[in-house]
C-alpha positions in Angstrom: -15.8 -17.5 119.4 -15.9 -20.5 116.5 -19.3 -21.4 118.3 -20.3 -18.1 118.2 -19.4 -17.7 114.5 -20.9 -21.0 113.3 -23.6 -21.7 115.1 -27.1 -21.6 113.0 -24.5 -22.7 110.2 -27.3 -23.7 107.8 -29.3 -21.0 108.0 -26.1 -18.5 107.5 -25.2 -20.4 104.5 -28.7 -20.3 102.8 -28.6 -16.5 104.1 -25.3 -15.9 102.0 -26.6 -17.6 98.8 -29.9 -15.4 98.9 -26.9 -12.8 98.7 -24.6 -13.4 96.5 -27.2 -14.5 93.9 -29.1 -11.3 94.8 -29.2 -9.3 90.9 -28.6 -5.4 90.2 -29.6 -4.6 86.6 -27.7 -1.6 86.3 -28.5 1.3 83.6 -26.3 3.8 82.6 -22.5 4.2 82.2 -21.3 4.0 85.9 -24.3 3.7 88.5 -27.7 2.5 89.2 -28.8 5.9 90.7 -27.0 8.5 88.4 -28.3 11.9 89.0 -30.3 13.1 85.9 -28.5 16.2 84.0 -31.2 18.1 84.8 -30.5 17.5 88.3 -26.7 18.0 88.0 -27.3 21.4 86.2 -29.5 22.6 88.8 -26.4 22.2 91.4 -26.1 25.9 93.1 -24.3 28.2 94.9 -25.5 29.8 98.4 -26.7 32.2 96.0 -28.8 30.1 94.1 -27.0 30.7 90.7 -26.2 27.5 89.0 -22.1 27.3 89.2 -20.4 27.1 85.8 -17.0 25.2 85.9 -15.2 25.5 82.5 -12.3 22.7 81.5 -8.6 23.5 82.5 -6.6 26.1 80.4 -4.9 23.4 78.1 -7.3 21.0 77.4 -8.6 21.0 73.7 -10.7 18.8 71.5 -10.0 15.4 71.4 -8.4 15.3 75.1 -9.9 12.5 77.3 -11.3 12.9 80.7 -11.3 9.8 83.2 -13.2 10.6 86.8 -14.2 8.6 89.7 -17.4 9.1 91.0 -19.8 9.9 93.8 -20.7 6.2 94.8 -21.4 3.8 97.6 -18.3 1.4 97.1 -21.2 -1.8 97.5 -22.0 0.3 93.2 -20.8 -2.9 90.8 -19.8 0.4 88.8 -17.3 1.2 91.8 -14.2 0.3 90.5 -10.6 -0.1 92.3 -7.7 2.8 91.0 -7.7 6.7 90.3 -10.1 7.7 87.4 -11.5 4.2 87.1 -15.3 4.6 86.9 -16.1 6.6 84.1 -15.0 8.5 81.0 -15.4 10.9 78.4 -14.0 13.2 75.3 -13.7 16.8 75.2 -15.4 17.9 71.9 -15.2 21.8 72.6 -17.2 24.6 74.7 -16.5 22.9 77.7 -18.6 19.9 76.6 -17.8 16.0 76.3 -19.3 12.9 75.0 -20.1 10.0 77.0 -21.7 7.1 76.7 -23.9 6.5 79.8 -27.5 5.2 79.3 -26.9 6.3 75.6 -24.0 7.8 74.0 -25.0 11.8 74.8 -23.2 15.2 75.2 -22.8 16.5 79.2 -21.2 19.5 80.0 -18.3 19.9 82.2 -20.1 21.5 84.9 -22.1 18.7 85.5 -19.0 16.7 85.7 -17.2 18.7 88.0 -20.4 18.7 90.3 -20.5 14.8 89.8 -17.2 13.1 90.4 -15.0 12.7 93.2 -11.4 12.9 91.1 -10.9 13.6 87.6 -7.5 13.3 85.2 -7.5 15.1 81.8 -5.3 12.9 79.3 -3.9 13.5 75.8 -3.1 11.2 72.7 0.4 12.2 72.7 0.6 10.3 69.5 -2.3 12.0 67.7 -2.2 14.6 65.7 -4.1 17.7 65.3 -6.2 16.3 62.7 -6.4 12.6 64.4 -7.7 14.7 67.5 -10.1 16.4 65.9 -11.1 13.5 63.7 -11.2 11.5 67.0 -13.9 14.1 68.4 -16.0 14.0 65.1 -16.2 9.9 65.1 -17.8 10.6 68.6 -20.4 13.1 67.7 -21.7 11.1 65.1 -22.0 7.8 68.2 -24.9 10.5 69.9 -27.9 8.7 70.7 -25.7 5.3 69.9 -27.5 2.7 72.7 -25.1 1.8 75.7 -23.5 -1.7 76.2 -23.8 -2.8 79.8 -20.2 -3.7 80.7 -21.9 -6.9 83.3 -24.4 -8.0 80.6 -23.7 -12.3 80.3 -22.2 -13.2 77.9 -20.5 -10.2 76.1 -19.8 -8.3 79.0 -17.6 -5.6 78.2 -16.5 -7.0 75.1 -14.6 -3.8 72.7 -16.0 -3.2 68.9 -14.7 -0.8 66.9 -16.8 -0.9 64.1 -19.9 -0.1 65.1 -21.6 -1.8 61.9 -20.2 -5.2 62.1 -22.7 -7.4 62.6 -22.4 -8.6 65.9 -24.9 -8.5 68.7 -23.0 -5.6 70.7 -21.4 -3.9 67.2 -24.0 -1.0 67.5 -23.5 -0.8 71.4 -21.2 1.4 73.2 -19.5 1.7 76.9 -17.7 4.7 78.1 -14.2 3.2 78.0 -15.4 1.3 74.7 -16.4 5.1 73.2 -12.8 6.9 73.5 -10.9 3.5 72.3 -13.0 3.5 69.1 -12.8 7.3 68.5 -9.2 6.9 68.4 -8.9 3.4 67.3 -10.7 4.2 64.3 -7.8 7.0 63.6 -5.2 3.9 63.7 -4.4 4.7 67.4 -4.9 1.8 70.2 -4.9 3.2 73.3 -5.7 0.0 75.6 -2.5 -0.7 76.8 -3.9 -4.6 76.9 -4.1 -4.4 72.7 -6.3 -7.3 72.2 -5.3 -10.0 75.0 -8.3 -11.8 76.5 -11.0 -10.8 77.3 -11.0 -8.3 74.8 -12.4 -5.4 76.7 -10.9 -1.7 77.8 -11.1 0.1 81.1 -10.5 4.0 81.6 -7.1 2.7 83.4 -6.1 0.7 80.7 -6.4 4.0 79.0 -4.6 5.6 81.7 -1.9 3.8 81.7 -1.5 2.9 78.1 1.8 4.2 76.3 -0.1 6.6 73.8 -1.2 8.8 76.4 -0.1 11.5 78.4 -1.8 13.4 81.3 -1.9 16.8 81.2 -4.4 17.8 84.4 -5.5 15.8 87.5 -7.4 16.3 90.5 -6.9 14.4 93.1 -8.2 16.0 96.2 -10.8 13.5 97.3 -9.0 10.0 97.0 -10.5 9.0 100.3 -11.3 5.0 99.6 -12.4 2.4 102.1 -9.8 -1.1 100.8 -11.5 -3.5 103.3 -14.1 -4.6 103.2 -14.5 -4.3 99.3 -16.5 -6.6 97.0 -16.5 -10.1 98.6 -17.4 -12.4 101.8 -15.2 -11.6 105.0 -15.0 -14.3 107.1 -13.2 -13.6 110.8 -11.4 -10.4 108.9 -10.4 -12.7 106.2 -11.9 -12.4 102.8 -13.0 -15.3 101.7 -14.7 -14.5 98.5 -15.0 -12.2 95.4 -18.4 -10.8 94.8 -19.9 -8.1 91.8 -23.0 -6.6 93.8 -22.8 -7.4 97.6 -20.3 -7.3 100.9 -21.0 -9.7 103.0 -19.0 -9.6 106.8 -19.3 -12.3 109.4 -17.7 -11.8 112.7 -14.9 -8.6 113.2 -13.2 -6.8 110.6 -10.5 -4.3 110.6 -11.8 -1.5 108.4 -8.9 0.2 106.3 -9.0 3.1 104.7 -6.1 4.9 102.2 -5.9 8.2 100.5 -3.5 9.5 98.2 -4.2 13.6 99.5 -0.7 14.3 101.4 -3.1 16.8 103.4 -5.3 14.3 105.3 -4.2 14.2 109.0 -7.4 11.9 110.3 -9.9 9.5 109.4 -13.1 8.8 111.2 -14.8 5.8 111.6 -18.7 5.4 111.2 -21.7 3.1 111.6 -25.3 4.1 110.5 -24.0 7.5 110.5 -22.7 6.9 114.2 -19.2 8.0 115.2 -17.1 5.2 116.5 -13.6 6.2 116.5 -10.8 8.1 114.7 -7.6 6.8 113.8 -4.4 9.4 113.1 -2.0 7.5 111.7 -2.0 6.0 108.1 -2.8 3.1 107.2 -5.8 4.4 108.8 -8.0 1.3 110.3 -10.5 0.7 112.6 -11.7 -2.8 114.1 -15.2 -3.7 114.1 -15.6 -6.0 116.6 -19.4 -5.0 117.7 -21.9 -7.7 117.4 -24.9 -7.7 115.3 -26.7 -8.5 111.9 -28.0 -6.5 108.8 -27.8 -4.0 106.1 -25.0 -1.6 107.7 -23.5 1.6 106.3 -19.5 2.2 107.1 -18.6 5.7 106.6 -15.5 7.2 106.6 -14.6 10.7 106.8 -11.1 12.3 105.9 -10.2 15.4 107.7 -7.9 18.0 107.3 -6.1 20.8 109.5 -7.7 23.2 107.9 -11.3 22.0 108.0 -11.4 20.0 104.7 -13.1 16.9 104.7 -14.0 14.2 102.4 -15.7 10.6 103.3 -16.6 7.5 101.3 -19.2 4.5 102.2 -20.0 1.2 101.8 -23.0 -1.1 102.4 -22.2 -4.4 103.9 -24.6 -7.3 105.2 -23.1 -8.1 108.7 -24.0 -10.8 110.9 -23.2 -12.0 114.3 
């Protein structure tokens, strides 16, 4: 097997720098191939009406939403954690602010069509007029230009102020957009405060001590935990990587959800079935030779029909 593994050693090694150095300039908030909102609004029933999805009863202006999204986990925007991948703040009418490509309105219909979980929050140390004020620092950020959280050598560094002069002042992030709105009422609600490296996340917003949640979603937590970014070596992972999975030899595929209701996972390659496991942690172990660009699928099912999946795109050799 070591023979098998190592042999053409040179060639694999130059093959996994090609890799790893390989660049994705991403634009947008949270992916490189974000659906348009003209696209998102044109999502329909069998019916062909477009499906209008208002915000639950109880949220009002100033609330925060935090979602994870519709992506191939190989996305640099796919992050670890519930409602880690994107964000945004309710400003009324069942509309929100985000920052994503440029700081813009989006309805929640287009959301709701969009993500994959989503967790309403509230500044449970705001008040009224903080909220509101909180909402009205954001509307005056449309059409602000959007900080790319990877960009060298800011990276996803937090500004309040968005006239300071500083290269990324005038540049917002999603996660960057509700911090300011609220730290800009005297409210910090990165629960990190300003440690190094001086950037915010939608679960350091989550979890921060300001905040309260007052409606989730979690029905479609179904996440694939190995392989995730890096190099597996012989179902070890030998290194951390932003843009690319790289697997040499087996692997034992895991997958977890946090939905009580799933009874099954299934196991997929290049959209081919390859095994189904019942009992959680749910894994599967890829011992089938061969080399390239592959596609592992999984597919959460439940008793009553349900079924949600999530993929990633791996380089695999031998």
């Amino acid at each position: 097997m070591k023979k098998t593994l190592f042999s053409g050693k040179g060639i694999t090694v130059g093959v996994l720098l090609f890799l790893l150095s390989t660049t994705i300039f991403p634009t947008g908030c949270c992916t490189t191939g974000e659906p348009s909102s003209e696209s998102l609004m044109n999502t329909t029933d069998n019916s062909g009406a477009v499906e209008r999805v208002s915000v639950p009863e109880g949220v009002e202006i100033g609330d925060l939403i935090l979602v994870d999204i519709r992506l191939d986990q190989a996305n640099p925007w796919k992050r670890p954690g519930l409602f880690n991948e994107h964000s945004a703040i309710y400003v009324g009418n069942d509309m929100l602010i985000e920052a994503n490509g440029v700081v813009r309105y989006r309805n929640f219909t287009q959301f709701s069509h969009w993500c994959r979980n989503f967790v309403f929050l509230r500044v449970k140390t705001a008040n009224e007029s903080q909220r509101l004020a909180a909402a009205e620092w954001a509307k005056s950020k449309i059409g602000t230009a959007y900080q790319v959280f990877f960009d060298f050598p800011w990276f996803g560094l937090k500004i309040a102020d968005t006239n300071r002069k500083f290269p990324t002042a005038n540049l917002l992030y999603c996660a960057e957009l509700l911090w300011a709105a609220y730290y800009n009422q005297g409210i910090d609600i990165d629960r990190d405060g300003w440690t190094y490296p001086y950037w915010v996340t939608p679960n350091d917003i989550l979890y921060d001590d300001d905040v309260e949640i007052i409606y989730r979603d979690v029905t479609n937590t179904t996440e694939i935990i190995q392989p995730d970014k890096g190099v597996y070596l012989a179902n070890k992972k030998i290194a951390v990587t932003v843009f690319n999975t790289v697997v040499i030899g087996f692997l034992d595929i895991e997958v977890t959800t946090e939905n009580e209701n799933i009874t099954s996972v299934d196991f997929y390659i290049d959209a081919v079935f390859k095994a189904t496991d019942t009992t959680p942690p749910y894994m599967w172990s890829w011992n089938e030779r061969g080399s390239g660009k592959k596609v592992i699928t999984a597919v959460a099912r439940q008793d009553d029909g349900n079924h949600y999946s999530s993929k990633i795109t791996v380089w695999k050799f031998f």
